[in-house]
Residue, then its C-alpha position, 0 to 999 in steps of 0.5 A: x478502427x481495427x488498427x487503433x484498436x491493436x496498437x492500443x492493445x500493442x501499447x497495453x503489452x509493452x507498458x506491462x512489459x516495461x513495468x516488469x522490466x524496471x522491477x526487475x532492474x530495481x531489484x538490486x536498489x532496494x536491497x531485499x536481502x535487507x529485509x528480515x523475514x520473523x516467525x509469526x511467534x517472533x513478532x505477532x499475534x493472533x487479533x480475531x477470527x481465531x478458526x479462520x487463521x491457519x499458520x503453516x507447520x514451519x511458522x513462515x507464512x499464515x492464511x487467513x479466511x473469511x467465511x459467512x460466519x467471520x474474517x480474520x486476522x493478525x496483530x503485531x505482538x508490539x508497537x512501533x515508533x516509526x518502521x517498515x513493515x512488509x510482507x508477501x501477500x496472496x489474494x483470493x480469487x475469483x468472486x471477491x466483490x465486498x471484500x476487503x484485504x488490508x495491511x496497515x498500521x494503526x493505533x486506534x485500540x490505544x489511542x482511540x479519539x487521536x489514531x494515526x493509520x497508514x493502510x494499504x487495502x485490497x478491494x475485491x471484485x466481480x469475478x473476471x473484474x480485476x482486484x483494485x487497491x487504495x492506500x491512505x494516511x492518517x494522523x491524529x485523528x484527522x479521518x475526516x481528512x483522508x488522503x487516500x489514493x486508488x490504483x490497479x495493479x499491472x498483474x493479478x495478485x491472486x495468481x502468485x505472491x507479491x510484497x507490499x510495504x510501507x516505510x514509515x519515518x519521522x520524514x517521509x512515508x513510502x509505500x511500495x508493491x514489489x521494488x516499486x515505490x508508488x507513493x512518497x509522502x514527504x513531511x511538512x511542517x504544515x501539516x501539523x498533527x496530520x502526520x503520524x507521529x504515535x507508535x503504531x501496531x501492524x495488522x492484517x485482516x480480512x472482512x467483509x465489506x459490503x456496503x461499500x467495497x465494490x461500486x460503492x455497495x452495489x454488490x457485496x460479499x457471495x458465501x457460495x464462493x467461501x471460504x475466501x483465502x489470503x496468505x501472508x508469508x515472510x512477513x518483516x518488522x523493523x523499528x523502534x519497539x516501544x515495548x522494549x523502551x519504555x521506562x519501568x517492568x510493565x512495558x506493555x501497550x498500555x504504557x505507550x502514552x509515554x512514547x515521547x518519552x522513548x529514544x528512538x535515535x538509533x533505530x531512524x537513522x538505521x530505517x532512514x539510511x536503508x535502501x527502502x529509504x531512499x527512491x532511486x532515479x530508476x525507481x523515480x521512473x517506475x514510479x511516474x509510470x505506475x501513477x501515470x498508468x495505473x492510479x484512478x483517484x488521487x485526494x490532491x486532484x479531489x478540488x471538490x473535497x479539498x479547494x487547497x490542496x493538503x500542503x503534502x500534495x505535489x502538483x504535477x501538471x501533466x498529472x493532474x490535467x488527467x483528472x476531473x475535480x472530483x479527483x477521478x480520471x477523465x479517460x477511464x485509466x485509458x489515457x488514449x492521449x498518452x499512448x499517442x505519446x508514447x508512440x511518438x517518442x519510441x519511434x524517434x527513440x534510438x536508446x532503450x525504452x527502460x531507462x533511468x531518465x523516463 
């Protein structure tokens, strides 16, 4: 039993090593030298909470807070058709049950009965417990169909700074965490109106969430512990700005419902041709691994909540054989199976562990 116990610890070490391994060997693949950082008066704008949020004197990086008596957040100063939105992000430590960090892109303020949402959101924690995080999608109002997947994370995000993005096109969405894409939604035309399709603005917010962040509202947010402290710095924007191209002088948010109307040709082939387009076959590999290892719920493995997998859904086999009908894992996150795996192949392995065709 103690010898099962340290080889599954040996094994936890080496997956953490092996991710941070196939980050580093991506960096160069995803072309962060081709994103632009702005100043936070370039690009956004403060949306609640106003005490709560603290700009740094070089206007790079802002912090936002929540104490007992509100969160905070920001807003970019305009909307988007189609972009990539990113930022390095620093969470609270600590007690953090019942609180929720979210980066997103929303339109619900103009489009309030058919909003389109892309969120990543960070969900506190018991104090020892680790932060967990989901993503989701939606379009045109379609909340009562979410798509949302939950992951852990290989590191602790409130340790040291990490960037999360999204990419968000007339084709495809992709989120990322560092240089490693976790989720890819490829574009159906099955899909209908499910798929953003509405100019959209960033956000960044922190609130308290109690009633449902942490097991399910079991515990909620501890003011002895506030105020709790996000940061948010070199924060990018890249898209077609609806603001600029709408027609007539009072090009404002108010005028977007004419966005089928704005051409925004130049700037998707531009987003579409980036490197944070485009998912390398190393990346492709970082990618299986963070979802084999580290994702604890996906909707296309929910058979309960979904009979028919939403049409966006890729089924992998050996993926899903891991999950239960409610979506959930069988094993815990622990996938003992896989680890037996695993140690099998590394030791009729004579190539490198890392490499593009894992």
């Amino acid at each position: 039993m103690r010898d099962s116990i340290y080889f599954l610890w040996i094994d936890n070490r080496l997956m953490v090593i092996i991710m941070m391994v196939m980050i580093i060997s991506c960096r160069s693949v995803l072309g962060l030298e081709n994103i632009n950082p702005i100043f936070f008066d370039e690009g956004l704008s403060h949306l609640f909470g106003e005490a709560n949020l603290i700009r740094s004197p070089d206007d790079r990086s802002v912090r936002l807070l929540l104490d007992k008596y509100t969160g905070s957040g920001f807003i970019s100063s305009n909307m988007y058709q189609h972009g990539f939105f990113s930022s390095l992000i620093k969470l609270p430590g600590a007690y953090t049950a019942g609180i929720v960090v979210a980066f997103y892109t929303s339109n619900g303020d103009v489009f309030v009965k058919n909003h389109d949402e892309l969120d990543i959101e960070f969900l506190g924690n018991l104090e020892g417990k680790p932060w967990r995080f989901q993503t989701n999608m939606y379009g045109n109002g379609s909340t009562n169909r979410g798509r949302e997947e939950r992951y852990r994370l290989w590191f602790d995000p409130s340790k040291e700074f990490h960037r999360y993005s999204i990419l968000w096109t007339p084709t495809k969405i992709i989120f990322w965490v560092d240089d490693v894409p976790i989720r890819e939604i490829i574009r159906k035309e099955e899909m209908e109106g499910d798929y953003p399709q509405k100019p959209m603005s960033l956000y960044a917010t922190i609130w308290d969430a109690s009633s449902w962040a942490t097991s399910g509202g079991k515990f909620g947010v501890d003011y002895t512990f506030s105020p709790f402290v996000s940061e948010f710095k070199d924060i990018a924007l890249d898209g077609c700005n609806v603001s600029d191209s709408l027609p007539g002088e009072n090009n404002n948010n108010n005028n977007v419902g004419n966005y089928n109307n704005i051409n925004c040709s130049v700037s998707d082939q531009f987003l579409m041709t980036n490197d944070y387009s485009t998912i390398s076959p190393k990346q492709a590999a970082a990618m299986r691994r963070f979802r084999e290892r580290y994702m604890y719920y996906s909707y296309c493995y929910d058979t309960i909540r979904y009979s028919v997998p939403p049409p966006e859904c890729v089924i992998v086999t050996a993926e899903k054989n891991r999950f239960r009908d409610t979506g959930r894992l069988k094993f815990g996150g622990s996938h003992p199976k896989v680890h037996k795996a695993r140690k099998r192949r590394r030791r009729n392995r004579s190539t490198p562990v890392v490499s593009a065709d894992l």
